[in-house]
C-alpha positions as CSV (number, residue, x, y, z in Angstrom):
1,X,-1.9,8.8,23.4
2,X,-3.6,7.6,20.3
3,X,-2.9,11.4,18.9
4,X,1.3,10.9,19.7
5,X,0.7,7.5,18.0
6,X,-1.0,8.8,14.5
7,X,0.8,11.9,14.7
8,X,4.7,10.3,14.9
9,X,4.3,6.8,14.3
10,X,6.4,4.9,16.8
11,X,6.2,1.3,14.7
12,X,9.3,0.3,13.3
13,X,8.3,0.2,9.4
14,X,10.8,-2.5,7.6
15,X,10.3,-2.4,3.5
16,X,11.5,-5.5,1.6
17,X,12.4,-5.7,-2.1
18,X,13.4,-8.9,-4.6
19,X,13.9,-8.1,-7.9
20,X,13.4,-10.7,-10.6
21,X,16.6,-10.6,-12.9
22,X,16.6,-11.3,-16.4
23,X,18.6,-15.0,-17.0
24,X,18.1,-14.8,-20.7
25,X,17.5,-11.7,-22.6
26,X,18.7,-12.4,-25.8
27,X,16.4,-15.4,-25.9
28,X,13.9,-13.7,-25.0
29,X,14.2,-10.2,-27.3
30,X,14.1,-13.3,-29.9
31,X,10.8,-14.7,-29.0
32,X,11.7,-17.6,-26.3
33,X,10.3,-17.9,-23.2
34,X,12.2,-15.5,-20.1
35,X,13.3,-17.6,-17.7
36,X,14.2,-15.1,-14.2
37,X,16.1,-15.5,-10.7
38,X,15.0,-14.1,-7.6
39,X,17.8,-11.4,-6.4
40,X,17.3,-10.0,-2.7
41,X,15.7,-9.0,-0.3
42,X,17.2,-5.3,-0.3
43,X,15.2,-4.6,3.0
44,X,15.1,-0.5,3.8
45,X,14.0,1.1,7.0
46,X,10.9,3.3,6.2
47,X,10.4,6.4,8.5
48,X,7.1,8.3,8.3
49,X,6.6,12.0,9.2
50,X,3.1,13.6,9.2
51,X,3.6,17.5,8.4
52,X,1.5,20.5,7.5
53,X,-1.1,19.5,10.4
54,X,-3.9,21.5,10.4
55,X,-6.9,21.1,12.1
56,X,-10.8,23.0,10.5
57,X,-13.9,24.1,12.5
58,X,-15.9,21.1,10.8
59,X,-14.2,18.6,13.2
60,X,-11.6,17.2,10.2
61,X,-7.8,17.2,10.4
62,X,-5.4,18.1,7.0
63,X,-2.2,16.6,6.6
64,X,0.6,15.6,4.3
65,X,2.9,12.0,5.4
66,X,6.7,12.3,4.3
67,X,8.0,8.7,3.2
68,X,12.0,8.3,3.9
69,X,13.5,4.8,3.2
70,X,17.6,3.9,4.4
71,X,19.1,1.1,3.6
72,X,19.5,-2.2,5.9
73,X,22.8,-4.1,4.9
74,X,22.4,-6.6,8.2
75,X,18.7,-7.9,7.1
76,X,19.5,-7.7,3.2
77,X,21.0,-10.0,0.9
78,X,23.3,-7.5,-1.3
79,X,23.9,-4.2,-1.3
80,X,22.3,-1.2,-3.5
81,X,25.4,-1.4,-5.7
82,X,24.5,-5.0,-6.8
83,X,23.9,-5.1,-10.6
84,X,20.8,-6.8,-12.6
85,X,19.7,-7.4,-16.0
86,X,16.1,-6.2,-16.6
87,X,13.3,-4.8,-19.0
88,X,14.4,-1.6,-19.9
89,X,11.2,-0.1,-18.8
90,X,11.5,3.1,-20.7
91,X,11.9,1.5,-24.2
92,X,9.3,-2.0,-23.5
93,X,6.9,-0.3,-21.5
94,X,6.7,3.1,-24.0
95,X,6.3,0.7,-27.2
96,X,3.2,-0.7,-25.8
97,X,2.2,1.9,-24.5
98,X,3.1,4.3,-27.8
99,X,1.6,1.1,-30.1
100,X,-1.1,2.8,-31.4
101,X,0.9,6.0,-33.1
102,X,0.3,6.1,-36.8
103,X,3.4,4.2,-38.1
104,X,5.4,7.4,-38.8
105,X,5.4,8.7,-35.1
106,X,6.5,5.1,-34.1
107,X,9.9,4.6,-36.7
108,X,10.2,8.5,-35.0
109,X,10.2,6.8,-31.5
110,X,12.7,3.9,-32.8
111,X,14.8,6.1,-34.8
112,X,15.0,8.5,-30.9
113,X,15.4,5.5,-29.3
114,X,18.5,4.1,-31.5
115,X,19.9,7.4,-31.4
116,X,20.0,7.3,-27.1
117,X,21.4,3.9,-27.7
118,X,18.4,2.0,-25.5
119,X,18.2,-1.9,-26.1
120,X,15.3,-3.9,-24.7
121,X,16.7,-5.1,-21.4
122,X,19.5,-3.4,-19.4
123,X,22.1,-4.0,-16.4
124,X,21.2,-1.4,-13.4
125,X,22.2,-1.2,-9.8
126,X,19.6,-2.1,-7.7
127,X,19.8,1.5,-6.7
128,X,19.5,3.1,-9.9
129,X,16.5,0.7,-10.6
130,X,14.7,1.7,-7.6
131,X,15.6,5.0,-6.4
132,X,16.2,6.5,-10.5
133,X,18.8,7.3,-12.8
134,X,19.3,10.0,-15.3
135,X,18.5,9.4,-18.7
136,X,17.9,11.9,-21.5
137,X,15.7,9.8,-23.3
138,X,12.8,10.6,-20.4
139,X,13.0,13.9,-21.6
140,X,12.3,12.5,-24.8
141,X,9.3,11.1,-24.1
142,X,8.1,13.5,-21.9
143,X,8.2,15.7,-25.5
144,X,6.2,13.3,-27.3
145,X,3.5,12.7,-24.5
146,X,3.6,15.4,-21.9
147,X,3.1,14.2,-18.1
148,X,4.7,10.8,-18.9
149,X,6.9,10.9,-16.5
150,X,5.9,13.3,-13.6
151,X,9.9,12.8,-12.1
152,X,11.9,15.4,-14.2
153,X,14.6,13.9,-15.8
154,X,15.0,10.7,-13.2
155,X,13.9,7.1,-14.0
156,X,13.3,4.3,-11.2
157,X,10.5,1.9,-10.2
158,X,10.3,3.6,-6.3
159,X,11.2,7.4,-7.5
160,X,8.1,8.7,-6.4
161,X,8.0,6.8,-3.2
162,X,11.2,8.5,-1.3
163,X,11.7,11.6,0.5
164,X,7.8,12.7,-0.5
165,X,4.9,13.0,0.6
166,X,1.6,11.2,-0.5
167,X,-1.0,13.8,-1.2
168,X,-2.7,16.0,1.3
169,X,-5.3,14.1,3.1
170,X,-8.3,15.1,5.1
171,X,-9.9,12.6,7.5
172,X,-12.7,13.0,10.6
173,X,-11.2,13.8,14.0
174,X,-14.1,11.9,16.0
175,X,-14.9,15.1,17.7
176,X,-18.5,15.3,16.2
177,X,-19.1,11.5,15.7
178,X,-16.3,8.8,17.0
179,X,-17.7,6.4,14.3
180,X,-16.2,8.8,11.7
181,X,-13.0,9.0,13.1
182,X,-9.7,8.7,10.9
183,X,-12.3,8.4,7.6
184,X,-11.4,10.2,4.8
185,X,-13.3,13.4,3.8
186,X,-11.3,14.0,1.4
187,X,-7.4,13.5,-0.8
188,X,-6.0,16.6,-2.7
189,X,-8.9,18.1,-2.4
190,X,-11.1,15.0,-4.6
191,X,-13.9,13.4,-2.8
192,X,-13.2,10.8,-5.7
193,X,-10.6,10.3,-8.1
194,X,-10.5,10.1,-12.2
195,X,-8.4,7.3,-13.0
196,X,-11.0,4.5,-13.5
197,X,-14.2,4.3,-15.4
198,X,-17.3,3.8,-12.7
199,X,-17.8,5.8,-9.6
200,X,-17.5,2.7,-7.9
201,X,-14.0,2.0,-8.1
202,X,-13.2,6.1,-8.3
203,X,-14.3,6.2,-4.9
204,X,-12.3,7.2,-1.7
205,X,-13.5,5.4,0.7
206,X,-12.3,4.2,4.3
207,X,-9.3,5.4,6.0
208,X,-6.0,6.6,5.5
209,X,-4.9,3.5,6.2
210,X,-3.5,3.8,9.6
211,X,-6.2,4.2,12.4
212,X,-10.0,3.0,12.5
213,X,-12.9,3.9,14.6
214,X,-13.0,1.7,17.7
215,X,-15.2,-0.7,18.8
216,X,-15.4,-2.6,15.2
217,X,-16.6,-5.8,14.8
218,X,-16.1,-8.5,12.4
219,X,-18.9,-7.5,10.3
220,X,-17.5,-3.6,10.6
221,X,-16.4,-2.7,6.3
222,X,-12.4,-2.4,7.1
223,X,-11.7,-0.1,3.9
224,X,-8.4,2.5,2.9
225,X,-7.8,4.8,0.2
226,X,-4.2,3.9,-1.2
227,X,-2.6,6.9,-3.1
228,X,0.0,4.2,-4.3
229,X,-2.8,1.7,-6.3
230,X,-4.7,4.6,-7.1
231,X,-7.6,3.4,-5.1
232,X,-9.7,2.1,-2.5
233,X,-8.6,-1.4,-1.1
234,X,-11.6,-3.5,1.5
235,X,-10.4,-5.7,3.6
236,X,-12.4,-8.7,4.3
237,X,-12.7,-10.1,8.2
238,X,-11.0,-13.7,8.5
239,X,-10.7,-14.7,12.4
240,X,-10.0,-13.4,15.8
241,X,-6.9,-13.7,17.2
242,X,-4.4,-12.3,19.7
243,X,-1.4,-10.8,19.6
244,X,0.6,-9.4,22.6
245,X,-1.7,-11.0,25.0
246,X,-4.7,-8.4,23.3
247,X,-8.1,-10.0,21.3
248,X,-7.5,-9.0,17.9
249,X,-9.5,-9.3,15.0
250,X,-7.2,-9.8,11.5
251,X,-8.6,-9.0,8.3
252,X,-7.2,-9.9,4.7
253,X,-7.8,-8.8,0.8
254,X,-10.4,-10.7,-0.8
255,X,-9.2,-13.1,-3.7
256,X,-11.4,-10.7,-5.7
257,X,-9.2,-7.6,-5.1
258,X,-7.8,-7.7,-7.9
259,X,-9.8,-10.1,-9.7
260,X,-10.7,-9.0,-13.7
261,X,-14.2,-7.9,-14.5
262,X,-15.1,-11.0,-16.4
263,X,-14.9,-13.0,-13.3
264,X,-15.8,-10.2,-10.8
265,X,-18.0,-7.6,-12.5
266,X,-17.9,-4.8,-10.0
267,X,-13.9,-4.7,-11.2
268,X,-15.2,-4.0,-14.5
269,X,-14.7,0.0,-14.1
270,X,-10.5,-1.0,-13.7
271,X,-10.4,-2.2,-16.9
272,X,-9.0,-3.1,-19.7
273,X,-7.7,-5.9,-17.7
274,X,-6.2,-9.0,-18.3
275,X,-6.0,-12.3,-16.3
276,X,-7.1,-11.5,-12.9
277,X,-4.6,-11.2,-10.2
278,X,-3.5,-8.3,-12.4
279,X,-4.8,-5.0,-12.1
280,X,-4.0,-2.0,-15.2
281,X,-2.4,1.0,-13.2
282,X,-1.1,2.6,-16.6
283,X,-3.8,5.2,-16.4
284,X,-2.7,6.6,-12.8
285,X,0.7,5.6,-12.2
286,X,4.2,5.7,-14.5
287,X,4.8,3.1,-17.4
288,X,7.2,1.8,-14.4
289,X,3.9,0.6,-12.8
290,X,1.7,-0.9,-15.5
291,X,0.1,-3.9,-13.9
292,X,0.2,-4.8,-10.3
293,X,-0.4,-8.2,-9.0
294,X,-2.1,-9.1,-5.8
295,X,-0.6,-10.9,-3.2
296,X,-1.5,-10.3,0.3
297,X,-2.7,-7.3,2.3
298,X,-2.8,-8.7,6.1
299,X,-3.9,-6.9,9.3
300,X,-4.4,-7.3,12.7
301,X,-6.8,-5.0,14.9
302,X,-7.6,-4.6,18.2
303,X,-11.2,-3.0,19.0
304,X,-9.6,0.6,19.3
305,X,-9.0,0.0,15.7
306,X,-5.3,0.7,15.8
307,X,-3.3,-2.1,13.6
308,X,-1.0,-4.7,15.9
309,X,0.6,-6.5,13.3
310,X,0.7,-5.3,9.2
311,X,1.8,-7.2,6.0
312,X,1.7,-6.2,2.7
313,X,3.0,-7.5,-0.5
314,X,2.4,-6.9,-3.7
315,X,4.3,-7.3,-6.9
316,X,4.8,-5.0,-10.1
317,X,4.8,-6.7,-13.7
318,X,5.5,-4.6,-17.1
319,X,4.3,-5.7,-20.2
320,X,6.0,-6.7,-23.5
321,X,5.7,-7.1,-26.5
322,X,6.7,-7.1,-30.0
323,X,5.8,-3.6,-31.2
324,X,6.0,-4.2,-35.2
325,X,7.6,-0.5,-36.0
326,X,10.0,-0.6,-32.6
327,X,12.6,-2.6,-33.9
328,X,14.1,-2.1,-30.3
329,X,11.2,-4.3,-29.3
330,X,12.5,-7.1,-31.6
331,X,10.4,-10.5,-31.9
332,X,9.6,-10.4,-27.9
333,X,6.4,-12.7,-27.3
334,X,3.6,-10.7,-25.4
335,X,4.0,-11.7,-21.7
336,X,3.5,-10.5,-18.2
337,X,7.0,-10.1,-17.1
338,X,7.4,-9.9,-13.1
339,X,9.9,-6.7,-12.3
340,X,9.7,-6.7,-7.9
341,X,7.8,-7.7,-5.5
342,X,8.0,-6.1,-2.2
343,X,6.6,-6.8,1.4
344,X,5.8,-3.3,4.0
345,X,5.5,-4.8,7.3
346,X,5.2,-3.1,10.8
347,X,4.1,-4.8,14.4
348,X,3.9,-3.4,17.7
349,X,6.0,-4.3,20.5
350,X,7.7,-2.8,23.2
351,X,6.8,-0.3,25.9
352,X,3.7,0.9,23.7
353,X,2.4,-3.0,23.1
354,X,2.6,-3.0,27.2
355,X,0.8,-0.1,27.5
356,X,-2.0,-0.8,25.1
357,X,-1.8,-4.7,27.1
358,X,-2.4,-2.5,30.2
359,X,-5.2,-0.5,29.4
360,X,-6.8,-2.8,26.9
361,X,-6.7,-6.3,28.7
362,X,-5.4,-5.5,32.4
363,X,-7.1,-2.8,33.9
364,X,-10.5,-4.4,31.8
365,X,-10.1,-7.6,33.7
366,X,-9.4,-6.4,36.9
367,X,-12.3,-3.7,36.7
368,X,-14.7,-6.5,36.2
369,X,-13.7,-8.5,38.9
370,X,-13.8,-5.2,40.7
371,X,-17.5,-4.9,39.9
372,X,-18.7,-8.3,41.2
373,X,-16.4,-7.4,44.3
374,X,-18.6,-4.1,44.9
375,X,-21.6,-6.0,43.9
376,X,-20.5,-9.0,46.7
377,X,-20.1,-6.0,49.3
378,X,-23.1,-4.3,48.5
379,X,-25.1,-7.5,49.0
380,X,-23.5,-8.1,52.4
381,X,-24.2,-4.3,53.1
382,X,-27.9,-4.7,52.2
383,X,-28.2,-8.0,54.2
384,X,-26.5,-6.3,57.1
385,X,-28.9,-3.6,57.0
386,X,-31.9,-5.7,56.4
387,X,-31.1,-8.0,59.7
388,X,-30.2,-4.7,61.6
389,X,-33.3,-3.2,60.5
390,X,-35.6,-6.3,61.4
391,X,-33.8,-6.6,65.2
392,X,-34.6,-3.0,65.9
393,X,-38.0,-3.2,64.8
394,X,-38.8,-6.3,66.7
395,X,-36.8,-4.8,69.5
């Protein structure tokens, strides 16, 4: 069963975006403060298909998960064709990110950038900004620093997400030790990544994120690897519950998750950083994704360590900045600018809640009243036997 479950996951995934639009973007390319609405949610249905399934003699399982997201009209508020005025991500985010050029490679970039007639903020649909849009400038860039953007010639914050996979993982089956099972021996081949500086936080650690060994308890390490931060995320153990009628234990990111490495020093190897709550992903991700802020990672899990009941939200921020040779860049005030945030949440429910009620809690409870029953009997049997056994002897 639990097989059928990891191998075509039967939860209804539901993938919620708001976008923050732009109120005031002439202000602010002059140096005033942005002032931003809230525009959404745009929820999407997300599908999930584990392919290329093969299973090695050292008791691990390789996969690769396909990602496919359709639109929700009834649970949004808008449609993909709404337009918004945001950063243009190509031209704010490449200044800062281009800001240390020698000045001659940086009027280059403005001059490139004039010519492909990009401004500092733009008005997108909320498809373009999410699924991508052609632009000849990211070919452009991808000239002046090669593997800037991995997409071809397609720009959008969630480009990378849709219709593709997330690596090829390769976790425990349980078949030598159950308290391995669903752990992570390895992603693309890398026991540990590159992107950070300490072997601490280039670590893959945990899960794949969707099954744990069983029979956890709250002081059991809940940890993933997340292709999508770039990392390892630990979860911290916050009370037992229930949900569905089943005991479950739910576990939530620690405040220091994203915390900087002045205030939490083991963070220190995700530097630079900045205020905490905001983590640098410009050295794994696109210039889309250059700071990620932490809002919740929620789960629920019963003590077969499948998840009940999943939240996550997190929010993207760019950078900007005036970059003194970008004249496209004008007088902007550096600031943390929020882009989207987004919430991935999945529960349980249904026939397969009712079956893991069934197993888990029902056939449990009445086992155990079963085995006081056979205990009751036995103890009349042996009494029985005892008196039968003294009659005949004094008999």
């Amino acid at each position: 069963m639990f097989f059928n479950l990891w191998k075509d996951l039967p939860v209804p995934f539901y993938f919620s975006v708001y976008i923050f639009e732009v109120l005031n973007p002439k202000e602010v390319f002059d140096g005033k403060k942005p002032a931003v609405e809230q525009r959404g949610p745009y929820v999407f249905r997300e599908y999930r298909e584990k392919k290329n399934i093969t299973f090695h003699e050292n008791g691990t399982v390789s996969f690769r998960e396909y990602r496919r997201f359709h639109f929700q009209p009834e649970r949004s508020n808008g449609t993909e064709e709404d337009y918004v005025v945001v950063p243009n991500i190509l031209v704010l985010g490449a200044a800062v990110m281009l800001e240390d050029l020698q000045s001659p490679l940086q009027i280059a970039v403005s001059t490139a950038f004039s010519l492909f007639r990009q401004k500092a903020f733009m008005n997108r649909t909320v498809g373009e900004l999410l699924w991508g849009y052609d632009d000849p400038l990211i070919k452009f860039l991808n000239t002046i620093r090669p593997g800037l953007m991995p997409f071809g010639d397609k720009f959008g914050l969630l480009v990378g997400m849709n219709n593709t996979d997330m690596g090829l993982f390769t976790v425990n089956t349980g078949a030598n030790d159950i308290s391995k099972v669903q752990m992570v021996d390895n992603w693309n081949g890398l026991k540990q990544v590159s992107y950070w500086n300490s072997k601490q936080c280039n670590g893959i650690n945990g899960t794949a994120g969707e099954l744990w060994p069983p029979f956890m308890t709250p002081s059991s390490p809940l940890e993933f690897y997340s292709p999508d931060a770039c990392r390892s995320i630990k979860l911290q153990f916050r009370e037992t519950g229930e949900y569905g009628g089943i005991p479950t234990y739910r576990y939530v990111a620690p405040k220091t998750l994203f915390a900087n490495g002045t205030d939490y020093p083991p963070n220190e190897g995700f530097c630079p950083c900045r205020q905490s709550g905001i983590q640098n992903m410009s050295s794994c991700r696109l210039i889309s994704f250059p700071y990620i802020e932490h809002s919740k990672i929620d789960q629920s899990l019963q003590m077969t360590g499948a998840p009940l009941n999943v939240s996550v939200r997190l929010q993207l921020n760019l950078f900007i900045k005036r970059v003194p040779r970008i004249i496209q860049t004008g007088k902007i005030s550096p600031v943390v600018l929020p882009l989207i945030w987004f919430e991935e949440s999945g529960v349980l429910d249904g026939k397969l809640l009712n079956e893991f009620y069934t197993y888990l809690v029902m056939v449990p409870t009445v086992l155990g009243y079963l085995q006081y029953c056979a205990i009751g009997v036995g103890a009349v049997l042996l009494a029985l036997m005892s008196f039968l056994w003294l009659r005949n002897k004094y008999n």
